[in-house]
N, C-alpha and C positions, 0 to 999 in steps of 0.2 A: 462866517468863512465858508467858502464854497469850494468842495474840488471835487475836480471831474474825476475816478476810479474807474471811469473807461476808455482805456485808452482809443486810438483809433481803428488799429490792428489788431487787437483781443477781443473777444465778448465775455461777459461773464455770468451768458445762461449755457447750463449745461448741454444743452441739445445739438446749437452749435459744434460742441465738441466729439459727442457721441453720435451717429447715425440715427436718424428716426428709424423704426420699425414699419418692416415692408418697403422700404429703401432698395433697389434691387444693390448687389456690389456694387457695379458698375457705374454707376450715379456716378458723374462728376458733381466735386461738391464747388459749390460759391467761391469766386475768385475772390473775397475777400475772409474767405476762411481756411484757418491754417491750418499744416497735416499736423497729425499726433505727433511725431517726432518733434518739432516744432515749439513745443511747450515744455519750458522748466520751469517745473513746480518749487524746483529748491533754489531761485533766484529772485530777490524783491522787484517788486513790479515799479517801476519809474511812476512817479506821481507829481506830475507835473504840476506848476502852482500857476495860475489865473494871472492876466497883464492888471485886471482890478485889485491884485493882493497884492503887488507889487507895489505897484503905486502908493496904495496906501500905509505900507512898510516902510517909504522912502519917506513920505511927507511926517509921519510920526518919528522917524530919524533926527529931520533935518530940525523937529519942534522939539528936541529935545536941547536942554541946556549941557555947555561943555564943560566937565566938570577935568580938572585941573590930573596929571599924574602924579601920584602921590608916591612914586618910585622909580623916579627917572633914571636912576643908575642900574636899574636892569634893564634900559631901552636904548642901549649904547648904539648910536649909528654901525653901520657894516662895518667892518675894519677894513683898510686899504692893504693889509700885507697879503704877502702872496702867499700865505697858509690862510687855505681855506677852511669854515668851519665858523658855527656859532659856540653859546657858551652850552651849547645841551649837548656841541659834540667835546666837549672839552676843549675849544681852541683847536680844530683841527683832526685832534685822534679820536677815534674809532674805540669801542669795545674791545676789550682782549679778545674775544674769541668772534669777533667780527668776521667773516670769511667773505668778500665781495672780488670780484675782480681789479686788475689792475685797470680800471674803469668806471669812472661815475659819470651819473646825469648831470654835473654840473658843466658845460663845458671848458674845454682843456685842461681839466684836473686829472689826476691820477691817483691810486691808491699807493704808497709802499709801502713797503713793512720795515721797522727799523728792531732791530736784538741789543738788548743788553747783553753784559758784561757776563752774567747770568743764565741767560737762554731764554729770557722773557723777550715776547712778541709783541708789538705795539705796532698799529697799523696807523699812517699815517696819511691824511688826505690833503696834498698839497696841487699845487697851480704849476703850469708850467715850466713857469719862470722862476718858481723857487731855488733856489740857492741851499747851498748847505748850511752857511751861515743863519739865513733865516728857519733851517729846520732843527737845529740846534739850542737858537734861542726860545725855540717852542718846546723842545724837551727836555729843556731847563726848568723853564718856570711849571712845566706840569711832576716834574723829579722833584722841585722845593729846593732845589741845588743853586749854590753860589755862580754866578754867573760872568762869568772871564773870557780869554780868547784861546784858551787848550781846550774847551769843549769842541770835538767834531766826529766826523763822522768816515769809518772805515770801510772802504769797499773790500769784501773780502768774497775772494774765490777757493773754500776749502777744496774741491778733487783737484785744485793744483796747487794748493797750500800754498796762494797768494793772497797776497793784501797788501792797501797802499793805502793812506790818506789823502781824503778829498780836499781838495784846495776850498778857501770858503766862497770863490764866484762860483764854482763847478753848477751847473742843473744835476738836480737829483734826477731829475725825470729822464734829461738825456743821458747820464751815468747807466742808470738802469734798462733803458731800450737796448744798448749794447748787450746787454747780456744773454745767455742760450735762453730760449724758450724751456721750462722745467728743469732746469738745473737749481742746484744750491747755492747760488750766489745770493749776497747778503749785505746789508748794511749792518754797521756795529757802532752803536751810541756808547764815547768813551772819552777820554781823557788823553791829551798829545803833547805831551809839555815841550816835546822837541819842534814842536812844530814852526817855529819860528827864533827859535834860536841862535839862526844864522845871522838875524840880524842884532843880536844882542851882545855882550860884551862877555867874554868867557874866558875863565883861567888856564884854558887849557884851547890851543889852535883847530878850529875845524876844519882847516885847511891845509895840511902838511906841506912844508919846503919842497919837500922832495918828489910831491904829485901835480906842484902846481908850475907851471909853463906859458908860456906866450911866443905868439910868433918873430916880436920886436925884443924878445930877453928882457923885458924889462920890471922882473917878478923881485930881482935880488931885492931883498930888506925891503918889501912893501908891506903897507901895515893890514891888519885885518879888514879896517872899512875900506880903506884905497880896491882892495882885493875886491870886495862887496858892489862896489862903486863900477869898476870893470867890468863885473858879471850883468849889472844892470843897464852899462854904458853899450846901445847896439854898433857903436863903432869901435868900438875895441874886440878883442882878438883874445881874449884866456883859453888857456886848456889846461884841461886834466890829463894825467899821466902816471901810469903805474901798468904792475903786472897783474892780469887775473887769467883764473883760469876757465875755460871756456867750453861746453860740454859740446858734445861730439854728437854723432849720429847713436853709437851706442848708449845705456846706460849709463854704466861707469868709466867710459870713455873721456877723459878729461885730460887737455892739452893745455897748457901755460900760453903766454902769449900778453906780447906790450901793446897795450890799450892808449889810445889817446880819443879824449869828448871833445868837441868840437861844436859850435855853433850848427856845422853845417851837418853836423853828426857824428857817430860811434865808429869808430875804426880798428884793427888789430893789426899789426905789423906782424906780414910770413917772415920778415929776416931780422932776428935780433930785436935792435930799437930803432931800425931804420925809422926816419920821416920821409925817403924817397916818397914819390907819388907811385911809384911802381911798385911799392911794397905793402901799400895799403891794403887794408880791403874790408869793403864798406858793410857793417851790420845793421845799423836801424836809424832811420831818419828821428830826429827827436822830437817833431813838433807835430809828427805823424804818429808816433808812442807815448806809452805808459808804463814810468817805471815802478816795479813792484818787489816788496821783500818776500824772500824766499822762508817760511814758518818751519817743513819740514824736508828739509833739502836732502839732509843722510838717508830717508826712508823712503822720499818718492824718485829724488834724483839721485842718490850713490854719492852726494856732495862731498868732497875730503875735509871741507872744513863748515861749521855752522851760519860764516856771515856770505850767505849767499842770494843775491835779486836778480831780478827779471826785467828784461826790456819786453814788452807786448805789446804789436801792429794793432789800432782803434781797430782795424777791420777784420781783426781776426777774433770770431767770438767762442769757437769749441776747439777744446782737444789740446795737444800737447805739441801739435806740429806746428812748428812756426817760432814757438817762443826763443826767444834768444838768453841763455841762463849761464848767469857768470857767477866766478865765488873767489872771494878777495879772502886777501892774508890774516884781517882782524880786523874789531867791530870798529877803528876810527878811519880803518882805507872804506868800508863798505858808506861807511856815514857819509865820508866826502865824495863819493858816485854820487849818492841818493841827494846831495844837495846841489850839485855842481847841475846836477840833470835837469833838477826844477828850477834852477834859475837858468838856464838856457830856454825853456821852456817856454817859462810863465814871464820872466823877465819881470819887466817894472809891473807888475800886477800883483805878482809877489808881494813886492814892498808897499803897494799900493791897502793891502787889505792886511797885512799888518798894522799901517797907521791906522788901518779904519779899527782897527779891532783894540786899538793903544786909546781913541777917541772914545770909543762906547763905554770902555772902561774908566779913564779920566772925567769924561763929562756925560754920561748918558744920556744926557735929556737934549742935545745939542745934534742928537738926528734926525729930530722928531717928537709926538708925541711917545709919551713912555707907554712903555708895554702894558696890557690889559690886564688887572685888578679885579676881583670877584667885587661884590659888594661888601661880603663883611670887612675884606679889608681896607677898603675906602673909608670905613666908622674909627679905623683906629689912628689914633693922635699921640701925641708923647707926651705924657702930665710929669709935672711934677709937683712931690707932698712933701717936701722940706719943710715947709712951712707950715704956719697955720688953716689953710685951705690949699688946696689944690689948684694947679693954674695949667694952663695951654703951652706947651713951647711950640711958638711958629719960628723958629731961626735953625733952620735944618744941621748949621754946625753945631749949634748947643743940644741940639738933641742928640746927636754922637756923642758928644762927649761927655753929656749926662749917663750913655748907655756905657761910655766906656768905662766912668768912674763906679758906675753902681758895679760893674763888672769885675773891678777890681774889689771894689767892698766885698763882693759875693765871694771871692775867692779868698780874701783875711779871713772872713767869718768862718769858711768852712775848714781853714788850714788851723785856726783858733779850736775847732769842735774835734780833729783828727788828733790835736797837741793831748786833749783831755783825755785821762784814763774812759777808756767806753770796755764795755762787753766783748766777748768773741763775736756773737753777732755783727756789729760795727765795722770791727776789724773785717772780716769776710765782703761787707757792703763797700768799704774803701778800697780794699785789694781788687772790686769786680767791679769798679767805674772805667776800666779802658772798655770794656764790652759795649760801651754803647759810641764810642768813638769810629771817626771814619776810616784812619787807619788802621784799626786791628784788622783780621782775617782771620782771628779763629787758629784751627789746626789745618794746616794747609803743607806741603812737603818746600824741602829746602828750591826744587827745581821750579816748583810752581810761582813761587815768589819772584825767581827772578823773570821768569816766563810774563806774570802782571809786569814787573818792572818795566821788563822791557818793551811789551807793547805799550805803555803811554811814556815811552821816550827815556832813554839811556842820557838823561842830565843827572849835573851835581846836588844832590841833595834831595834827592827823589828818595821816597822811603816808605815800610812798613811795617808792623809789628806783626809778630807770628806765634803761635806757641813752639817749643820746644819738641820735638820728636823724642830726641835722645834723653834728657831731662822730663822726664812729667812735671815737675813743680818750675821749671824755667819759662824765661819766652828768648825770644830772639830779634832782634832789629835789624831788619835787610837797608841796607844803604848802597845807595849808586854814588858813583867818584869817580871820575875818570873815565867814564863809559864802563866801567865793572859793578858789579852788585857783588857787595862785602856782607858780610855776616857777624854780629857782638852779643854774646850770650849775655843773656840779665840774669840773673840769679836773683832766690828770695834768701832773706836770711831775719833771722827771729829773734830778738835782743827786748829785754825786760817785756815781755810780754807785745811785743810792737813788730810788727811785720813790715819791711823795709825792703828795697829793690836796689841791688846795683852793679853795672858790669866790668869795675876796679877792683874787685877782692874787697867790697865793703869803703873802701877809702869813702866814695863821693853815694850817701846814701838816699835813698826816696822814698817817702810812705807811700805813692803806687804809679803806676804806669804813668801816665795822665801828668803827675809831677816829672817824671823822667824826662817826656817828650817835650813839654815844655820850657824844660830846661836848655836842651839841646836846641832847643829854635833859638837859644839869645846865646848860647856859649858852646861851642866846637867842643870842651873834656876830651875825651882820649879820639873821637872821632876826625876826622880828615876834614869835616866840613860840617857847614850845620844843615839840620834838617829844615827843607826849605818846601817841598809838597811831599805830600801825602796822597801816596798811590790808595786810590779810591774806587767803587765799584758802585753805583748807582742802578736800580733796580728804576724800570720804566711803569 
C-alpha cells in the first residue's frame, strides 16, 4: 500500500515552516509556502488514497461472492408515506429533548412539535403534504394505542385561550406557517370523540328545530340525514339561526343580537329578527375563517356565560384585534354553531374522510400496505396448545376468536381465585387493579374531569373514574349524557371479610372497580346510558 503524506500545499520539513537563521525579516518567502497563520495543527490532514488503490479495492469487490441477507426485515424499502423518518428515527419523531429548527436538510420537510395531554413534547418530522391524519397514525403506533378515527390533533392558541380541531385533510405544515413567529401556539395529541358525530345517528338532535331555517321553509319535520344531506348539497340554501351575544369593542361590553350562518357568511340583524337585506350586517366570510372554542372566556374576555367560540380571519396571525367572539345560551346552541360552520366550510370533504376514516377502521389493509412492524413483531404468530402439540393458526378470524375465548377463560379463572377466601394482602391487590386502567385518573378535582371530558368531546357515554375528594375511601364516575358531565359516588363497603364496591346503597355489588366498569359497558343500572368510551390521556 502506498500513500502519499504529502500533500501538494504542505511540507513536512520543519524549515519550511520556521525561517532559516540570517534570513533578513523582509525575505519574501516561496509562493508555495504558507504563512504561520495558515496551519492548524488541531485539524486531521486529508490523506488522499492512490487511482492504483482504488482500483484494486474495486476489482477484489467485484471477486468477492454475494452472500445472501440473512435479515431482510430490517432492510425495509423507504416508505412512501409522507412522515418522514427511518426506523433509527422512530418512524418519523425525533428525541425528546431534540431542539432543531423548524427546518431540516431533507427537502420540504418540517420539524413540528406535537404535546400531549400531559405537557410532554415529541418533535415530529413530517413532509409537506402531510396531513393530520397521517400524523396521527404515526403517533399511535409509536403511543402503543388502539387505533380509530377520534385520534387527532388540536390546534391550540393559549394567550387567546383558543383551540379548534384539525380536519384530518388539513397540512400540518401549512396550519403551523400561520402562526406568530415565537408565540405559544401548539399542537395537542388527543382524543375527539365528537368529531364526527354529526354524521352519526344520536338520541338526542344536533340540530335544534328552532335554530335551523331555509330560504324555501322547507325545514318543517325534516329528518336528521335529510338535514345532513342539505348541508352537503351546494345547491341548497340551510341556515342557522339563533341569538348570541356578541362582544364589543370594550371588555365586557356584550350586546345580544339574532345571528343567521349562511353559505355566503356570518351575519347579525341591527333590528330585532329582521331578514331585511338592510338589516344585515356582515361579520366573517367562512371559507375565508376558522372557527374556534373559546377555553377561558370569563377570565380573558368578561364572557357572561361559558359556551363561547371564535370566528378568526386565516390572515390574521397576532393579537386580539380582529377576532370576532360570540357566546351562545348553552353547550347544545354553541355545538350547532361549531357544526353548521364546518359543514359550510369543508362541505363534502367532511363526509368524504369520515368514510375514509369508517374504511381504515372496517378494512385496514384495503388502503394500502399496512403500517410498519418493528421486526420482533413480524416473528409473532397465534399458536395454539389445546392439543397435543402446538399448531400455526393462519385464519386471522380464528385467531380472534381464539384471543377472544382464552380472554374470557382468563377472566372465569381470575373471578373463580377472587370467589376463594385469600389474605388481606389479596384483597388490597384486587381492590388496586382499576390503577392500571385507561380510565382511571387518580385524584384529580370535580372541575378537572369535566374540563378532560370536555375537551375530547361532550358525547353520550363518555366517562371516567376518579377518586373521591370528599370521601377518601370513595371514587367517583364522571359520565357525559346529554352534553352534561354527571357525577355517581362508588362507595366501598366490607361484608364477611370481602371488600365489595357499589353506587345503589350496596343493592348491585362488585369485588372491584374493573368489575363495576364493565358491567356498565353491557347494562345501563341506575346510569342514563352505558359507558361507551373512556376519556383517556396518552403520554407521547
Amino acid at each position: 500500500m502506498e500513500l502519499d503524506l504529502s500533500p501538494p500545499h504542505l511540507s513536512s520539513s520543519p524549515e519550511d515552516l520556521c525561517p532559516a537563521p540570517g534570513t533578513p525579516p523582509g525575505t519574501p518567502r516561496p509562493p508555495d509556502t504558507p504563512l504561520p497563520e495558515e496551519v492548524k495543527r488541531s485539524q486531521p490532514l486529508l490523506i488522499p488514497t492512490t487511482g492504483r488503490k482504488l482500483r484494486e479495492e474495486e476489482r477484489r469487490a467485484t471477486s468477492l461472492p454475494s452472500i445472501p441477507n440473512p435479515f431482510p426485515e430490517l432492510c425495509s424499502p423507504p416508505s412512501q408515506s409522507p412522515i418522514l423518518g427511518g426506523p433509527s428515527s422512530a418512524r418519523g419523531l425525533l428525541p425528546r429533548d431534540a431542539s432543531r429548527p423548524h427546518s431540516c436538510a431533507i427537502p420540504g420537510a418540517q420539524v413540528v412539535k406535537v404535546y400531549s395531554e400531559d405537557g410532554a413534547c415529541r418533535s415530529v418530522e413530517v413532509a409537506a403534504g402531510a396531513t393530520a391524519r397521517h400524523v396521527c397514525e404515526m403517533l399511535v403506533q409509536r403511543a402503543h394505542a388502539l387505533s380509530d378515527e377520534t385520534w387527532g390533533l388540536v390546534e391550540c392558541h393559549p394567550h387567546l385561550a383558543l383551540e379548534r380541531g384539525l380536519e384530518d385533510h388539513e397540512s400540518v405544515v401549512e396550519v403551523q406557517a400561520a402562526w406568530p413567529v415565537g408565540g405559544d401556539s401548539r399542537f395537542v395529541f388527543r382524543k375527539n370523540f365528537a368529531k364526527y358525530e354529526l354524521f352519526k345517528s344520536s338520541p338526542h338532535s344536533l340540530f335544534p328545530e328552532k335554530m335551523v331555517s331555509s330560504c324555501l321553509d322547507a325545514h318543517t319535520g325534516i329528518s336528521h340525514e335529510d338535514l345532513i344531506q342539505n348541508f352537503l348539497n351546494a345547491g341548497s340554501f340551510p341556515e342557522i339561526q339563533g341569538f348570541l351575544q356578541l362582544r364589543g369593542s370594550g371588555r365586557k361590553l356584550w350586546k345580544r343580537f339574532f345571528c343567521f350562518l349562511r353559505r355566503s357568511g356570518l351575519y347579525y340583524s341591527t333590528k330585532g329578527t329582521s331578514k331585511d337585506p338592510r338589516h344585515l350586517q356582515y361579520v366573517a366570510d367562512v371559507n375565508e375563517s376558522n372557527v374556534y372554542v373559546v377555553t377561558q372566556g370569563r377570565k380573558l374576555y368578561g364572557m357572561p356565560t361559558d359556551f363561547g367560540f371564535c370566528v378568526k380571519p386565516n390572515k390574521l396571525r397576532n393579537g386580539h384585534k380582529g377576532l370576532r367572539i360570540f357566546c351562545s345560551e348553552d353547550e347544545q346552541s354553541r355545538t350547532c354553531w361549531l357544526a353548521a360552520f364546518r359543514l359550510f366550510k369543508y362541505g363534502v370533504q367532511l363526509y368524504k374522510n369520515y368514510q375514509q376514516a369508517q374504511s381504515r377502521h372496517l378494512h385496514p389493509s384495503c388502503l394500502g400496505s399496512p403500517p410498519l412492524r418493528s421486526a420482533s413483531d413480524n416473528t409473532l404468530v397465534a399458536m395454539d396448545f389445546s392439543g397435543h402439540a402446538g399448531r400455526v393458526i393462519e385464519n386471522p378470524r380464528e385467531a380472534l376468536s381464539v384471543a377472544l375465548e382464552e380472554a374470557q377463560a382468563w377472566r372465569k379463572k381470575t373471578n373463580h381465585r377472587l370467589s376463594l377466601p385469600m389474605p388481606a394482602s389479596g384483597t388490597s391487590l384486587s381492590a388496586a387493579i382499576h390503577r392500571t386502567q385507561l380510565w382511571f385518573h387518580g385524584r384529580i378535582s370535580r372541575e378537572e374531569s369535566q374540563r378532560l371530558i370536555g375537551q375530547q368531546g361532550l358525547v353520550d357515554g363518555l366517562f371516567l373514574v376518579r377518586e373521591s375528594q370528599r370521601n377518601p375511601q370513595g371514587f367517583v364516575l364522571s359520565l357525559c349524557h346529554l352534553q352534561k358531565v354527571k357525577h355517581y359516588l362508588i362507595l366501598p363497603s366490607e361484608e364477611e371479610g370481602r371488600l365489595y364496591f357499589s353506587m345503589d346503597d350496596g343493592q348491585t355489588r362488585f369485588t372491584d372497580l374493573l368489575q363495576l366498569v364493565e358491567f356498565h359497558q353491557l347494562n345501563r343500572g341506575i346510569l342514563p346510558c352505558l359507558l361507551r368510551h373512556c376519556c383517556t390521556r396518552v403520554a407521547l
